[in-house]
One Martini backbone bead per residue (centre of mass of N, CA, C, O) as a GRO file, in nm:
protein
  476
    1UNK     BB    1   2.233   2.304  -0.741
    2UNK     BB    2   2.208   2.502  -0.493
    3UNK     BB    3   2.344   2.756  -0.688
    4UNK     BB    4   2.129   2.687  -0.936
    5UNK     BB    5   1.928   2.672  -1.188
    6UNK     BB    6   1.863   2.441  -1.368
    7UNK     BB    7   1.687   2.623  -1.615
    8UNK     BB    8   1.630   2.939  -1.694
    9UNK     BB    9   1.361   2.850  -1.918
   10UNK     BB   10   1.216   2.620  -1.728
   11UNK     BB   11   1.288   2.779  -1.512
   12UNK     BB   12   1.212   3.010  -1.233
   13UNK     BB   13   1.293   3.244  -1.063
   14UNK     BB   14   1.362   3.235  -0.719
   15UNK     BB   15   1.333   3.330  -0.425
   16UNK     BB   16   1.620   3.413  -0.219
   17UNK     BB   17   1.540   3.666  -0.011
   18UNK     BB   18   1.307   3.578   0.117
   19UNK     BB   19   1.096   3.555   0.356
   20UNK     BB   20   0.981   3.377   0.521
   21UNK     BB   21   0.686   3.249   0.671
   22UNK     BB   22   0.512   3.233   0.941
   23UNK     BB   23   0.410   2.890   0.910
   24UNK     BB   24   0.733   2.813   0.835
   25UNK     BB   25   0.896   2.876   1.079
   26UNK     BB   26   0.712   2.613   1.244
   27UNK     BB   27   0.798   2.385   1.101
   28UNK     BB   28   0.783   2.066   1.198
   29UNK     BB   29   0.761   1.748   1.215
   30UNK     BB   30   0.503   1.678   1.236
   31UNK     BB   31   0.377   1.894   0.958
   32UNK     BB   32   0.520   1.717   0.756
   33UNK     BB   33   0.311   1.680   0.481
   34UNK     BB   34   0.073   1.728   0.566
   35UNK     BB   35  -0.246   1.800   0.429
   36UNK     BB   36  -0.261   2.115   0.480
   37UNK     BB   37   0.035   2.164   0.348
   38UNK     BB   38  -0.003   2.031   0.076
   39UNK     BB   39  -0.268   2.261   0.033
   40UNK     BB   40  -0.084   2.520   0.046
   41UNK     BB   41   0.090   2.434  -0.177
   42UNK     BB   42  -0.120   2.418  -0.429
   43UNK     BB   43  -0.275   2.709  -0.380
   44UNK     BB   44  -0.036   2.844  -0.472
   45UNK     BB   45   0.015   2.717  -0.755
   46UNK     BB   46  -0.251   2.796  -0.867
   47UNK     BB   47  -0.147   3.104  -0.790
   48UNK     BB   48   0.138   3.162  -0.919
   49UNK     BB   49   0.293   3.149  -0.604
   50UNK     BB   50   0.643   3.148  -0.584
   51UNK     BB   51   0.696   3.278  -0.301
   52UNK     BB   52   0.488   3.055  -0.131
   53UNK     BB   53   0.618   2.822  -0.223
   54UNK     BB   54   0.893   2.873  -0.088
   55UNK     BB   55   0.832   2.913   0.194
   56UNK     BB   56   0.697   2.648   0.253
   57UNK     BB   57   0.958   2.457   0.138
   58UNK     BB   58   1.247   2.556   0.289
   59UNK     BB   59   1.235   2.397   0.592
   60UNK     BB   60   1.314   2.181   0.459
   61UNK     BB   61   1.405   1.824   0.402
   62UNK     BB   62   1.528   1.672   0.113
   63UNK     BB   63   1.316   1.451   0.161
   64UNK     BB   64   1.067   1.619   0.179
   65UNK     BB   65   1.037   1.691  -0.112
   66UNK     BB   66   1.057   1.512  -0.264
   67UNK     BB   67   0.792   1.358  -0.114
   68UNK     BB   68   0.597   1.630  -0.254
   69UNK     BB   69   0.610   1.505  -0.538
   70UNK     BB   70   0.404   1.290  -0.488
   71UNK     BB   71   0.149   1.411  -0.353
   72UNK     BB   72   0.160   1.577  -0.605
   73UNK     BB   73   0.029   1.651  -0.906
   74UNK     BB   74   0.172   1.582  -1.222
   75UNK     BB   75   0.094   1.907  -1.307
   76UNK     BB   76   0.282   2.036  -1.048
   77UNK     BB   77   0.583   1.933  -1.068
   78UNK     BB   78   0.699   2.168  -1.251
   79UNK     BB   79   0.582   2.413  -1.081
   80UNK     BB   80   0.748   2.340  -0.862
   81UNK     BB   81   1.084   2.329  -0.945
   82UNK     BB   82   1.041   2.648  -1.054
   83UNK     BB   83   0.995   2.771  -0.750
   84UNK     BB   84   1.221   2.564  -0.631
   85UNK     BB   85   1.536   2.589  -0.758
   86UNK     BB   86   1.733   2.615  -0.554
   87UNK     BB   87   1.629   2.369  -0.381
   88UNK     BB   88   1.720   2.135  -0.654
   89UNK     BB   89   1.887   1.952  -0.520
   90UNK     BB   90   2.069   1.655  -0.525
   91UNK     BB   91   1.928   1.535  -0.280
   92UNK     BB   92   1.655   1.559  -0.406
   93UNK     BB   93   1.706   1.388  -0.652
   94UNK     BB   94   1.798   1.116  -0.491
   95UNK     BB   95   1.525   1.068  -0.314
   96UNK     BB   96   1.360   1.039  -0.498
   97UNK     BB   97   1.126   0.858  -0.722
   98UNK     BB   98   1.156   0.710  -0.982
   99UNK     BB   99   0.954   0.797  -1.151
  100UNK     BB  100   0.914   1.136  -1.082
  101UNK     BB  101   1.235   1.185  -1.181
  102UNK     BB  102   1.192   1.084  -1.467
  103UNK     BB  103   0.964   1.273  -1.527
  104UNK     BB  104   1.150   1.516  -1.488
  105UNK     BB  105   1.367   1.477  -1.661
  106UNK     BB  106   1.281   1.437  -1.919
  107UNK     BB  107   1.211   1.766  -1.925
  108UNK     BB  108   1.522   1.779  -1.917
  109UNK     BB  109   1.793   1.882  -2.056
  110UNK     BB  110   2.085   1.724  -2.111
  111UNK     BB  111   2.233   1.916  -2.001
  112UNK     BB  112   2.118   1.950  -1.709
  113UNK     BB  113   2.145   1.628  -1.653
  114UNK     BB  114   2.435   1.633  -1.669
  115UNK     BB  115   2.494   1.865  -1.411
  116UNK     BB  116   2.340   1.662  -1.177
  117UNK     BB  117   2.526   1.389  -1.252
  118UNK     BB  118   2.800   1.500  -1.161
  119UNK     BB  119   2.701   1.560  -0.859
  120UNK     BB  120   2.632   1.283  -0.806
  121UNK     BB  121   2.677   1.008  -0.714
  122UNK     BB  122   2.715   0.732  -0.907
  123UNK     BB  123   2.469   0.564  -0.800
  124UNK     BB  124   2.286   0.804  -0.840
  125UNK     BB  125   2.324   0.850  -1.156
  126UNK     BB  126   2.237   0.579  -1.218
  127UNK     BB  127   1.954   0.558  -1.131
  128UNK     BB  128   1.869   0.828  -1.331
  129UNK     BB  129   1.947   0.713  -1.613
  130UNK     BB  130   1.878   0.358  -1.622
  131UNK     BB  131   1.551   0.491  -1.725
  132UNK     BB  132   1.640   0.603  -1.992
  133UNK     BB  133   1.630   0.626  -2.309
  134UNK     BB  134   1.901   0.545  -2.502
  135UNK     BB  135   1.876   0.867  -2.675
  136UNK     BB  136   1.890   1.030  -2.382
  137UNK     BB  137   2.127   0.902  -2.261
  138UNK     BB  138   2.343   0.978  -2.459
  139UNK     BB  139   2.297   1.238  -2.451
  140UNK     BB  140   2.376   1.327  -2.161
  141UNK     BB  141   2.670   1.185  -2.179
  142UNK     BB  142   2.773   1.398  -2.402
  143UNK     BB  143   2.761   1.661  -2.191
  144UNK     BB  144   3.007   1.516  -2.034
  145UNK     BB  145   3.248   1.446  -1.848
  146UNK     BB  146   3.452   1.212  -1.896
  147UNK     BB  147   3.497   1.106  -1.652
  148UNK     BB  148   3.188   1.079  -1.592
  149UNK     BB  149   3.105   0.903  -1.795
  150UNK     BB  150   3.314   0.662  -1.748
  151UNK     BB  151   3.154   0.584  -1.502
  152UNK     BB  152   2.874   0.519  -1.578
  153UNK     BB  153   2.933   0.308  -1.785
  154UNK     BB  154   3.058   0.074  -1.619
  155UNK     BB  155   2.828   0.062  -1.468
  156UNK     BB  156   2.608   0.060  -1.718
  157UNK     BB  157   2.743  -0.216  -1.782
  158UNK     BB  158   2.661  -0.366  -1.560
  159UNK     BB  159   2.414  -0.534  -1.421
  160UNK     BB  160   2.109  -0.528  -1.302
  161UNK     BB  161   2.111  -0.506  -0.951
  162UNK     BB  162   2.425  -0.461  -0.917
  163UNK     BB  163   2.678  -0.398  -0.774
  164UNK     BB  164   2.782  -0.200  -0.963
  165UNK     BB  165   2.608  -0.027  -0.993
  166UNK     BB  166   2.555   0.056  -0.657
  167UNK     BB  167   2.906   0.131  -0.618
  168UNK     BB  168   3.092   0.370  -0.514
  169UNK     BB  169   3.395   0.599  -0.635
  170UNK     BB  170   3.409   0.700  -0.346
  171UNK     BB  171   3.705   0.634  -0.191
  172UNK     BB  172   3.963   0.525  -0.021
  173UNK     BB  173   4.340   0.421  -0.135
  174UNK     BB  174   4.621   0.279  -0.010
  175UNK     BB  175   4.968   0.178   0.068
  176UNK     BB  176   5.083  -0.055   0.305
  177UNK     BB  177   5.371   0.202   0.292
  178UNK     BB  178   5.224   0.328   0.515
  179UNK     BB  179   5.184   0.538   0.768
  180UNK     BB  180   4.983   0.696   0.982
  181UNK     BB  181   5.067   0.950   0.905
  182UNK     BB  182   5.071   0.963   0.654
  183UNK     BB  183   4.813   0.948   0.611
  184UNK     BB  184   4.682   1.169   0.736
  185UNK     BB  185   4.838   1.396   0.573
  186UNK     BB  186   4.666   1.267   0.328
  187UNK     BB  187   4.407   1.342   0.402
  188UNK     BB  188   4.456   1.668   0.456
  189UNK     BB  189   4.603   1.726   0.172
  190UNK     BB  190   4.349   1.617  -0.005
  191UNK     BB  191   4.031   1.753  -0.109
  192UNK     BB  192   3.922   1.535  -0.335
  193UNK     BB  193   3.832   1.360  -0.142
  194UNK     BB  194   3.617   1.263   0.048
  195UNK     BB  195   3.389   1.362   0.315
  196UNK     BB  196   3.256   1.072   0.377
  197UNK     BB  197   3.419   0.832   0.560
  198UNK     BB  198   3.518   0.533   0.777
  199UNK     BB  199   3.727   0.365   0.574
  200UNK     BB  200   4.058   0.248   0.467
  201UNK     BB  201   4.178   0.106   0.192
  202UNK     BB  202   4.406  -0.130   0.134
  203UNK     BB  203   4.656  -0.176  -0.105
  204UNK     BB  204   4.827  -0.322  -0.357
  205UNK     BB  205   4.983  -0.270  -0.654
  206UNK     BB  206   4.741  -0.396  -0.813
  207UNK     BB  207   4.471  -0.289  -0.640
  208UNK     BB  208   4.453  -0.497  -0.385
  209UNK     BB  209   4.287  -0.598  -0.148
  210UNK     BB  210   4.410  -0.625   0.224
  211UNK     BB  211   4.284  -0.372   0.394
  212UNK     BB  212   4.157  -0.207   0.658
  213UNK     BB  213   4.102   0.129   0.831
  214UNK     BB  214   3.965   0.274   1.098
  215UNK     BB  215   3.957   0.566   1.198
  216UNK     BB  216   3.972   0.523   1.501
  217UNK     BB  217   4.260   0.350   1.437
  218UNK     BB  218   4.428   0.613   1.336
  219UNK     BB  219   4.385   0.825   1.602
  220UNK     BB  220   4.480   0.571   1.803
  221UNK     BB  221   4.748   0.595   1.669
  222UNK     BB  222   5.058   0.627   1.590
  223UNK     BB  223   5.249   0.759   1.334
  224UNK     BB  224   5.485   0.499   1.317
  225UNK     BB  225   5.284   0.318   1.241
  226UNK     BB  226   5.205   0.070   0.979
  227UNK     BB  227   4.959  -0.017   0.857
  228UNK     BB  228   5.016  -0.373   0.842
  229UNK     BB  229   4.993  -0.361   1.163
  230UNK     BB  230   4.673  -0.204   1.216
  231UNK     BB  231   4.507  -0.350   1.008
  232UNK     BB  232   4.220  -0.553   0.849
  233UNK     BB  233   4.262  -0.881   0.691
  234UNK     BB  234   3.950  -0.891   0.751
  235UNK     BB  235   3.695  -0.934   0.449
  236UNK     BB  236   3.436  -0.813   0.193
  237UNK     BB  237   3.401  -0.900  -0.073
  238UNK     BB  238   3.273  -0.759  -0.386
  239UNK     BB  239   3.128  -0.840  -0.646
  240UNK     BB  240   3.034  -0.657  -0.937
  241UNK     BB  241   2.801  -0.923  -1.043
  242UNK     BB  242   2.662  -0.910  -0.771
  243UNK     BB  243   2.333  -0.936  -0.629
  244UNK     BB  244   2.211  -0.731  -0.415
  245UNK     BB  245   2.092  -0.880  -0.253
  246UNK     BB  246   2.352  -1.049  -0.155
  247UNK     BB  247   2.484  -0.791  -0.022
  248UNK     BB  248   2.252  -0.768   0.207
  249UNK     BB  249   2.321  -0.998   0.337
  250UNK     BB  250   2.599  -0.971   0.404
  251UNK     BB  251   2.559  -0.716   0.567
  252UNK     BB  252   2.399  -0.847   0.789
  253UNK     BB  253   2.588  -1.087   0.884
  254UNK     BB  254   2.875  -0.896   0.918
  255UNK     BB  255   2.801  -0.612   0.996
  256UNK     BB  256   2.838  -0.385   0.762
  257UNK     BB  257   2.918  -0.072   0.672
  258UNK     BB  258   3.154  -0.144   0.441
  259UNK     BB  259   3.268  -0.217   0.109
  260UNK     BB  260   3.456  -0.383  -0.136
  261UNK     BB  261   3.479  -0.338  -0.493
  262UNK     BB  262   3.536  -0.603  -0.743
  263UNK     BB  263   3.655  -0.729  -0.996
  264UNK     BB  264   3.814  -0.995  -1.131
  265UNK     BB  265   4.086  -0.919  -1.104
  266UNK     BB  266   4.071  -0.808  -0.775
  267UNK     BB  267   3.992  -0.497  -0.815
  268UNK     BB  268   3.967  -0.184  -0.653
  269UNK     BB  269   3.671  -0.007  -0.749
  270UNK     BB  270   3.469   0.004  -0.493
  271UNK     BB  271   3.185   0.065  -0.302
  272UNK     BB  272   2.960  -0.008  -0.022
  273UNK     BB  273   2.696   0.105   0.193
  274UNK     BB  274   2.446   0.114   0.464
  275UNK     BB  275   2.288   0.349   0.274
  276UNK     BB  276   2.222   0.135   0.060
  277UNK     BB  277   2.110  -0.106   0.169
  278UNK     BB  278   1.875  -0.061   0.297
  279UNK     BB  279   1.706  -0.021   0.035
  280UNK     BB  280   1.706  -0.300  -0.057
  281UNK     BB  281   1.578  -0.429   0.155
  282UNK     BB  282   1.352  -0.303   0.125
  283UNK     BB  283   1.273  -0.361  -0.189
  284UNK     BB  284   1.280  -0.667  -0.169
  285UNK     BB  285   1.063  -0.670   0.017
  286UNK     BB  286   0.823  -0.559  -0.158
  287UNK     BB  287   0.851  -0.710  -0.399
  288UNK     BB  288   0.771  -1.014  -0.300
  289UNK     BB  289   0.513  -0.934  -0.249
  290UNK     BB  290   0.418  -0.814  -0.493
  291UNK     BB  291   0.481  -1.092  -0.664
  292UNK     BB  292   0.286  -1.265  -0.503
  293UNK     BB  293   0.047  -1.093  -0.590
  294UNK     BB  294   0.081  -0.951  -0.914
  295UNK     BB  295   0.133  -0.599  -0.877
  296UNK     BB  296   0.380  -0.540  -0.938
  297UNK     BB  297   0.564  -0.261  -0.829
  298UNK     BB  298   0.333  -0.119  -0.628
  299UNK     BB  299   0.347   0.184  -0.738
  300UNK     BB  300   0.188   0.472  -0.786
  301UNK     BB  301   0.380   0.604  -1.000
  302UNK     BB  302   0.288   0.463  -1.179
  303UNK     BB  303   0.169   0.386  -1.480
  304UNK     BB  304  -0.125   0.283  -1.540
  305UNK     BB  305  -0.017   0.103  -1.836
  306UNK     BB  306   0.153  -0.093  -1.645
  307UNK     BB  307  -0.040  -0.153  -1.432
  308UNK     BB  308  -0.247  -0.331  -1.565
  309UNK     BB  309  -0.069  -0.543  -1.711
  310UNK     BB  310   0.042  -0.678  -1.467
  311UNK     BB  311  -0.206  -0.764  -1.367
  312UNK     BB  312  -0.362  -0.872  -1.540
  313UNK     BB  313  -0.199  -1.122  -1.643
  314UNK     BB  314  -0.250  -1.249  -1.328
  315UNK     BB  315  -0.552  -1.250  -1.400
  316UNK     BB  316  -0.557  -1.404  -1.647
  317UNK     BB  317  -0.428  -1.696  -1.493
  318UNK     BB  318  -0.601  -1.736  -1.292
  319UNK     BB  319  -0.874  -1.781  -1.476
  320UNK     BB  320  -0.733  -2.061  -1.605
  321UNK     BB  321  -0.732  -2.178  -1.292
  322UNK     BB  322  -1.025  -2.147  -1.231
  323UNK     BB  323  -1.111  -2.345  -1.497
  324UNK     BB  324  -0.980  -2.590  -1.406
  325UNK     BB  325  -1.154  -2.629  -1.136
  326UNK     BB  326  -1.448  -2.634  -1.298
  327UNK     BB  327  -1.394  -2.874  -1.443
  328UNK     BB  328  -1.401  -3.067  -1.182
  329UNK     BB  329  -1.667  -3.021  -1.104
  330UNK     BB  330  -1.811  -3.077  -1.371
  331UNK     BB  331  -1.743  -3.407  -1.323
  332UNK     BB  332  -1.965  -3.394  -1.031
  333UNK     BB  333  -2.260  -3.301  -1.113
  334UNK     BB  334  -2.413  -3.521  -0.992
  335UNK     BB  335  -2.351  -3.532  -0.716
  336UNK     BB  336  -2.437  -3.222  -0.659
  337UNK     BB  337  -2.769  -3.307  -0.730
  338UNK     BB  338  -2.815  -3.514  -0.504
  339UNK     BB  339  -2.601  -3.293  -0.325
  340UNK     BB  340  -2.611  -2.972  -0.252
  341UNK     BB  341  -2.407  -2.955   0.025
  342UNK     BB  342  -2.142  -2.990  -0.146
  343UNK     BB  343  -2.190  -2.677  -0.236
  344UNK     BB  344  -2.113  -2.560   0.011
  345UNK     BB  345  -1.833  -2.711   0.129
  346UNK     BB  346  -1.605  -2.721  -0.104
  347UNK     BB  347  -1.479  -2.441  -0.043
  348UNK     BB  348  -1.336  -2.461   0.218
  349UNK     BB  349  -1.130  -2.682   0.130
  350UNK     BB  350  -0.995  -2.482  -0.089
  351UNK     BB  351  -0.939  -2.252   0.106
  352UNK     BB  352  -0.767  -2.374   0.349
  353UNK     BB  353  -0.503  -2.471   0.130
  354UNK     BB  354  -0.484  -2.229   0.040
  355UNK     BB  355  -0.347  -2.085   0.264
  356UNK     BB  356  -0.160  -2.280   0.362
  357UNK     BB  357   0.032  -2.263   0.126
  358UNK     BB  358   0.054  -1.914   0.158
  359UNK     BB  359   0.238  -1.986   0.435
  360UNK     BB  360   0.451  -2.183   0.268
  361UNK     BB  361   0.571  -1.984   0.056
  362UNK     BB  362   0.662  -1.772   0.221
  363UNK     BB  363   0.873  -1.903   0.367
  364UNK     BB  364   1.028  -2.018   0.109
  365UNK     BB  365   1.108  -1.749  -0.010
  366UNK     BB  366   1.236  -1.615   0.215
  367UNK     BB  367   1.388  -1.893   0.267
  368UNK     BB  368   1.574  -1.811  -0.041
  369UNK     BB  369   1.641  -1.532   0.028
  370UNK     BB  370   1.844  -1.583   0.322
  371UNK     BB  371   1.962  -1.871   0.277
  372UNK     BB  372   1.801  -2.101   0.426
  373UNK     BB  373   1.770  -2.213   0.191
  374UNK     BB  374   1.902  -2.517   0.034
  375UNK     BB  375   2.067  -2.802  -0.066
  376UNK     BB  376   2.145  -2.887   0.230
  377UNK     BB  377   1.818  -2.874   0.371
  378UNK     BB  378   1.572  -2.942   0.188
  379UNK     BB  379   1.459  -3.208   0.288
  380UNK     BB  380   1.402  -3.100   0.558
  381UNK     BB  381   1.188  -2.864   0.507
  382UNK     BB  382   1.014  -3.108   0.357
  383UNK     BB  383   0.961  -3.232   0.610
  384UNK     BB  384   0.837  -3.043   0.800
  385UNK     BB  385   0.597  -2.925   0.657
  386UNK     BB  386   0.455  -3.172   0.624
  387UNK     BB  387   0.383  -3.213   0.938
  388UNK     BB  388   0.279  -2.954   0.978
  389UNK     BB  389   0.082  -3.022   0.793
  390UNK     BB  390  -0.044  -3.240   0.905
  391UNK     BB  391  -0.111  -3.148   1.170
  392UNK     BB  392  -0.321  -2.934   1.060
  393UNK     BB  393  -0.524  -3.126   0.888
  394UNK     BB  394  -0.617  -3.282   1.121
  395UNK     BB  395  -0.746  -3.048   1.294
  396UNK     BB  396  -0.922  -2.951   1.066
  397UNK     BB  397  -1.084  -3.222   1.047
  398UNK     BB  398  -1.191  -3.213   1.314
  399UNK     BB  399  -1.357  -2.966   1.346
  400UNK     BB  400  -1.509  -2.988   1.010
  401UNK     BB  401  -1.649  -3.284   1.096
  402UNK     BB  402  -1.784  -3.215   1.370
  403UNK     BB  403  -1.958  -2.983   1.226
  404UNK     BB  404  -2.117  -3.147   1.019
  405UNK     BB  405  -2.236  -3.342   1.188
  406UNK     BB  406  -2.391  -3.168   1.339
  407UNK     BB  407  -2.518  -2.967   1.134
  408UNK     BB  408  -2.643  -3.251   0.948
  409UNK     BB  409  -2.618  -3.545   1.055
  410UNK     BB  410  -2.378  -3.662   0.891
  411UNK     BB  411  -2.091  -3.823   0.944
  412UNK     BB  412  -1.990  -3.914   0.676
  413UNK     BB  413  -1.958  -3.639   0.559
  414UNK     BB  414  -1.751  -3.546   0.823
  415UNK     BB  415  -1.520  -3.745   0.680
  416UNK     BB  416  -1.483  -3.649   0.442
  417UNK     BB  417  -1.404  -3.405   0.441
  418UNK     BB  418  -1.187  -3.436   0.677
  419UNK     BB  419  -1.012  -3.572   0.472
  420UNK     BB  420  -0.957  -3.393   0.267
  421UNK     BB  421  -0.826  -3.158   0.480
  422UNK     BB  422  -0.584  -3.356   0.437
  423UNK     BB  423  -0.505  -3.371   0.205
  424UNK     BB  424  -0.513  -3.062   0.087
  425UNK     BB  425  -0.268  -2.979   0.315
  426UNK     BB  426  -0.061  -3.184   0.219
  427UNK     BB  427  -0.041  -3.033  -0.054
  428UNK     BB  428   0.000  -2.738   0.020
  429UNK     BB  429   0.299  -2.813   0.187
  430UNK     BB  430   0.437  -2.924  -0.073
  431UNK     BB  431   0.400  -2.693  -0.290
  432UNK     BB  432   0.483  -2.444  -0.124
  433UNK     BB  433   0.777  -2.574  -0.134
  434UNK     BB  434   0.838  -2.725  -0.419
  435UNK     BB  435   0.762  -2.453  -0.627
  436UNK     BB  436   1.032  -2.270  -0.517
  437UNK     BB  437   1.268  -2.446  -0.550
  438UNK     BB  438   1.250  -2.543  -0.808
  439UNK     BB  439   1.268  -2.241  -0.949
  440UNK     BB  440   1.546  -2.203  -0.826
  441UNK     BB  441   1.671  -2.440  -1.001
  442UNK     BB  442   1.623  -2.267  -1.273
  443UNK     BB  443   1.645  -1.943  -1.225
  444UNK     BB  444   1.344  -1.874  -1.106
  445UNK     BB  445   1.151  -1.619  -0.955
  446UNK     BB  446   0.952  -1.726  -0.690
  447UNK     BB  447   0.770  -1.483  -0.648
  448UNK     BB  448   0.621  -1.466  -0.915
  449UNK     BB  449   0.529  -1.829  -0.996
  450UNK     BB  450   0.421  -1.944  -0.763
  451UNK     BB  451   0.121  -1.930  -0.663
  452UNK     BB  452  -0.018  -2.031  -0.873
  453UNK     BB  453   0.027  -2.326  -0.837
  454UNK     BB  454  -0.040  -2.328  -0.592
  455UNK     BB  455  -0.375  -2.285  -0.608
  456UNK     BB  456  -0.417  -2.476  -0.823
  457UNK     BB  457  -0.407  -2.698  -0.667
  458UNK     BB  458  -0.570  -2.674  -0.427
  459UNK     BB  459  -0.813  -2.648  -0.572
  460UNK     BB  460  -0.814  -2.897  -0.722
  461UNK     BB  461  -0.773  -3.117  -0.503
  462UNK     BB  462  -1.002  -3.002  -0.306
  463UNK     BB  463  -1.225  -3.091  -0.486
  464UNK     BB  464  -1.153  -3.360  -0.576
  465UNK     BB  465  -1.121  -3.519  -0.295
  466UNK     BB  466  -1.373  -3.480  -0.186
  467UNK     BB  467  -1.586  -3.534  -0.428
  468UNK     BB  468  -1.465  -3.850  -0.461
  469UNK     BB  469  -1.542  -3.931  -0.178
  470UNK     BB  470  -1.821  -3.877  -0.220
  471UNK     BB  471  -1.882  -4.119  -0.428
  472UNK     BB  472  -1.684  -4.365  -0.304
  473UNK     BB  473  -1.881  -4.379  -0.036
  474UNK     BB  474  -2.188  -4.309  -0.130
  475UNK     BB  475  -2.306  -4.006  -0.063
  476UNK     BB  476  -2.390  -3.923  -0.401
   0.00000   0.00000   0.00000
């Protein structure tokens, strides 16, 4: 696309051959994207100089246009893309912010979008189709080359967040009959093949992958020697409806440059490389995060009405698990009108378990996604958490025991508490493993309703402990 318009009704013709302006061609790393400089493009915008917003964003780097898109207000983002339209190239629309992109595509017609997709890796072409509505998606599908439709229907068959998603079809594959020297004269004379890769995947009649060889040791080994004499026999293959999260700790743990993707059949479908898992691994943990919070995908750009929902969910439920804790508070009416400090006092308990909990939530979620917590081990870690839990609840219990009595002069009350303190810190720290690892062995992710029962528990046991103890010791 770098040498042709989107499309030339929807978008207007950009000065290709304007000379830069004089602030922009000292634009260097630090400047990019600042305040001052996206206020000059708004500017532009507004003056409908698109001579001036093209010398503007032309210094730039493919992703920092990308990212220029997210900055500016949702109804500049079209008139930017129409000032800049042969800057409009595939790595700028594949940099892109997921919801920024779809909201850009679906403005551009079928074909338009069939000649983009056309362009990007496969992988970059299916994250760009697979959230437009079905309606959309088969448009656009119409539009396209046989081959290339072919392509993205296969990955958009496999589940989402799936290697086969995730894949790109562009890769070398020889067969173990030849010599390094074939291969050097095969990769010289073949135009057709990717322009960077790393190494060659090695395939036996079946195009099942039996080893790699890595360019280095291509360039440095004789013409005469055969492949399978200088291959790696030792591979890490990815199954293609392996969930991403899963392909991404693989890459980190054998330190994976790239890798083969097979089919059922072990046949050699796709590659995946280590600047696609970058990308998941910063997203996995994003989720997470976001995930236990109920914030939903936390993404600025998503629509207002899909993030309210999100968040709403998660705090209408919130609100019926503190009407729960309500409920223990007034069974013990009587006791907290006889006392009460008691209604002073029994947040912190309640409060220091919530923290406890999300402290071991966090812990047990993070080693359920890295695979460090499993059913091999799980025992152990929650006889750990207990102790931890014990040793932590014992030191606050003596903390807030012995301030209770300092300032209220009361020892009893201040032994209520500290059991109280000691109780509700052993229940947050095994809701907080055992509430994580039951969800993952039901199969539904922890992160998603773990907090829930956390907070849930916590807030209503410390409540309950401490209340109840001091009505059975007769303080109330």
């Amino acid at each position: 696309m770098s040498e042709q318009d989107l499309h030339p009704e929807l978008l207007d013709e950009a000065p290709r051959d304007a000379e830069p302006a004089a602030e922009s061609e000292s634009l260097d790393e630090e400047n990019r994207l600042k305040s001052d400089f996206v206020r000059s493009v708004k500017a532009a915008l507004d003056d409908d100089d698109n001579e001036r917003v093209y010398n503007l964003v032309e210094p730039l780097h493919a992703a920092d246009i990308a990212d220029l898109f997210e900055l500016i207000d949702e109804d500049e983002r079209l008139p930017l893309a129409s000032a800049i339209s042969d800057l409009m190239g595939v790595e700028v629309i594949a940099e892109m912010n997921d919801w920024v992109r779809e909201a850009l595509v679906e403005a551009l017609p079928a074909d338009v979008v069939a000649d983009i997709a056309e362009q990007l890796d496969t992988d970059d072409a299916v994250a760009m189709l697979e959230d437009l509505d079905e309606e959309d998606q088969q448009a656009v599908l119409a539009e396209m080359e046989p081959e290339d439709r072919a392509a993205i229907e296969t990955a958009l068959s496999y589940p989402e967040e799936s290697a086969g998603r995730l894949m790109s079809r562009d890769f070398v594959a020889v067969p173990e009959t030849m010599t390094v020297g074939d291969l050097i004269d095969y990769l010289r004379e073949h135009r057709e093949l990717p322009t960077e890769f790393w190494e060659v995947f090695i395939v036996d009649p079946k195009h099942r992958p039996v080893g790699t060889c890595a360019l280095s040791w291509i360039l440095r080994t004789p013409r005469s020697i055969p492949l399978h004499e200088v291959m790696k026999r030792e591979q890490t293959l990815i199954p293609a409806e392996m969930d991403q999260e899963e392909v991404a700790l693989r890459f980190q743990k054998y330190a994976l440059i790239s890798a083969a993707v097979v089919d059922e059949a072990g046949r050699l479908i796709g590659q995946i490389t280590v600047d696609d898992v970058v990308h998941i691994i910063q997203e996995e943990a994003g989720e997470d995060t976001l995930l236990l919070s109920g914030a939903g995908d936390g993404d600025i750009n998503e629509p207002i009405l899909l993030t309210v929902r999100a968040r709403l969910t998660w705090l209408v439920v919130n609100l019926a698990t503190a009407m729960l804790a309500a409920s223990v508070v007034g069974l013990f009416q009587g006791a907290i009108a006889r006392m009460a400090l008691l209604a002073v006092l029994m947040p912190i308990v309640s409060g220091m378990g919530g923290n406890a909990g999300t402290q071991t939530l966090a812990v047990a979620v993070r080693a359920i996604a890295t695979n460090q917590l499993t059913e091999s081990n799980t025992v152990r870690m929650i006889l750990r958490e207990f102790r931890i839990a014990l040793a932590n609840g014992a030191a606050l219990g003596a903390l807030i025991g012995l301030g209770t009595w300092l300032i209220f002069s009361n020892p009893l009350l201040g032994a209520v508490i500290a059991s109280a303190m000691v109780i509700n810190n052993l229940i947050a720290g095994l809701m907080g493993i055992l509430v994580p690892v039951t969800l993952d062995r039901l199969n539904i992710d922890p992160a998603v309703s773990s907090a829930v029962f956390v907070t849930t528990a916590t807030d209503t046991m410390g409540f309950l402990s401490f209340l109840g103890l001091a009505v059975l010791t007769g303080l109330a």
